[in-house]
N, C-alpha and C positions, 0 to 999 in steps of 0.2 A: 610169520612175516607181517607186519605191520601196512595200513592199506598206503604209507607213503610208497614204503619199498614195491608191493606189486605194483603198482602205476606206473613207477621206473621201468619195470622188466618187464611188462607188459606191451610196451610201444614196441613193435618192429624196426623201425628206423633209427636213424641218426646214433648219436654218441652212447642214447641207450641201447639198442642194438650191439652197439660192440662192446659196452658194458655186461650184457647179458651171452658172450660169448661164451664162457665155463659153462652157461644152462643148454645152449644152443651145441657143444660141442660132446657133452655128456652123451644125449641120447643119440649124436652118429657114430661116436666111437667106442659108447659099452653095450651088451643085450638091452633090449626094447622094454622099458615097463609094459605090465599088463595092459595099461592106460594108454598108450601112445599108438597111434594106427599108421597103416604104413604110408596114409599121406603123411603128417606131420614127421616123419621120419624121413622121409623124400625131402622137406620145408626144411628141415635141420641140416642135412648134408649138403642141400646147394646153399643156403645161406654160409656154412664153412666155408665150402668151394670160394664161394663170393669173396670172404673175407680174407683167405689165403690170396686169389687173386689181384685185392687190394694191398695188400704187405709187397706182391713181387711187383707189383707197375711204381710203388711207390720207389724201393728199392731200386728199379730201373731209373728211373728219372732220376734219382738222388744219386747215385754212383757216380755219375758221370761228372761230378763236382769237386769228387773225394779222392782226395792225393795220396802219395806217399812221400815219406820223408825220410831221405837218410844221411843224417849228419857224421861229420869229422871233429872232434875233440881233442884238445891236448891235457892228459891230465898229468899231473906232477906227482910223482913220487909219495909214498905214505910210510909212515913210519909204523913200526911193527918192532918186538921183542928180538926181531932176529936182526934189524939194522934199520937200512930205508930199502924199498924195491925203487928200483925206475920208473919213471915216466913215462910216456908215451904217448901216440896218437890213439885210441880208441870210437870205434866205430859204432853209432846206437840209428836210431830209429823210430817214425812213429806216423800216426795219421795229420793228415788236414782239411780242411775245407776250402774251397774257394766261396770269398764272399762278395767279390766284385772282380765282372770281368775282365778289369784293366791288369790284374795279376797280387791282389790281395787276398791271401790263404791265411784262415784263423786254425791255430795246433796250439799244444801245451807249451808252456813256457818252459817243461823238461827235457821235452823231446830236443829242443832246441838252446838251453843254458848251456853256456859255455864254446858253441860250435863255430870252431875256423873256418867249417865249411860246409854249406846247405843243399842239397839236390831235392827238386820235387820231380818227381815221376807224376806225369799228367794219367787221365785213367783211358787217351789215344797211345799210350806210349814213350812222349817225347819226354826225356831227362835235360831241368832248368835251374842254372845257380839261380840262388836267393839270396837275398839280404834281409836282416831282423830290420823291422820297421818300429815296430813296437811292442813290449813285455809288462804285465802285473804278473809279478810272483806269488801278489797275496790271495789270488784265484787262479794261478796255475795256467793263464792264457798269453798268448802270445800272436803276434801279427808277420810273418814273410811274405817278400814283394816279389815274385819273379817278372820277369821281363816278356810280358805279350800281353796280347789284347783281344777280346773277343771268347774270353773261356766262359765255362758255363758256371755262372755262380751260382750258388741253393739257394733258395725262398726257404725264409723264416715265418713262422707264426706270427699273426703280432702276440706278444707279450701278455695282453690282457686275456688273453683267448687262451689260455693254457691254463689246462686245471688238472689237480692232483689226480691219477688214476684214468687219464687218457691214456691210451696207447704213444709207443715212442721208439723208430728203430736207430738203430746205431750202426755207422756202417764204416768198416777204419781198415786198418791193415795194421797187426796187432801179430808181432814178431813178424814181418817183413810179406806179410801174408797177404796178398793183394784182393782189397775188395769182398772183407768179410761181411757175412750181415746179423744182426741180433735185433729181436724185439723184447721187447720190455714195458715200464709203466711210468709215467710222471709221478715220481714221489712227495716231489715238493715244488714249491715256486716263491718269489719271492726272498730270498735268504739271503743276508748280506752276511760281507765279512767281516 
């Protein structure tokens, strides 16, 4: 290991700290190296603790932002070898965010293509028509406005502060599934279309 990399993993704190979490999870979840004494293995497992407890307060706070969405479609008829099938109204689904608490929810521009008709499910319960406010298809994002006031929007990073290989959870309702959670990694930033 090169003396930049131990410097990195070397610091307890901050972003390297949770960078160095595969090192720091290693010795509380497999047998102990001969090397490793049963303080630093106490120092490993609460530092985990720690870090898991940061993921669920995060998760906590951020839920309560995070919608469901479940749209009404009409799609038309598709042609096939055997004739046309019918039309119909078909029923899909997806996440959102609220980003301002006047009643502005950021979801996918799919979840919501084509929908006669929009419900978000708040994460108190209460079910709210929407209307599309506004759509880019070329990134897949899209804007519904429900009607209240006073919801809890998510705080955003700023932008410059985000770097590859940060931590990142994700938390949606993903097949009508309320208020899933996933952690993951910033893979990229900056990428246009």
């Amino acid at each position: 290991m090169s003396s930049t990399s131990s410097r990195r993993f070397a610091r307890p704190a901050g972003a390297a700290a949770i960078a160095a979490l595969g090192l720091a999870l290693a010795p509380a979840l497999a047998p102990a190296p001969a090397l490793a004494g049963p303080e630093e293995q106490q120092a490993n497992i609460a530092f985990a603790q720690r870090l898991g407890d940061a993921f669920a307060s995060v998760a906590e706070r951020a839920s309560e932002s995070v919608v469901s969405i479940r749209v009404a479609a009409r799609r038309g008829g598709q042609r096939t070898p055997f004739g046309r099938t019918p039309g119909g109204v078909v029923q899909g689904g997806g996440s959102g965010v609220i980003v301002r608490p006047n009643g502005f929810v950021l979801t996918n521009n799919h979840v919501i293509a084509g929908a006669e008709r929009i419900q978000v499910k708040l994460h108190d319960g209460r079910e709210l028509p929407a209307r599309v406010v506004g759509v880019d298809p070329a990134t897949d994002l899209a804007v519904v406005r429900i009607d209240a006031t006073g919801l809890p929007a998510a705080t955003f990073a700023p932008r410059d502060r985000i770097r590859v290989g940060e931590w990142a959870v994700a938390i949606g309702s993903p097949f009508g599934l309320d208020y899933t959670v996933t952690a993951g990694i910033v893979s990229a930033v900056g990428r246009g279309v």
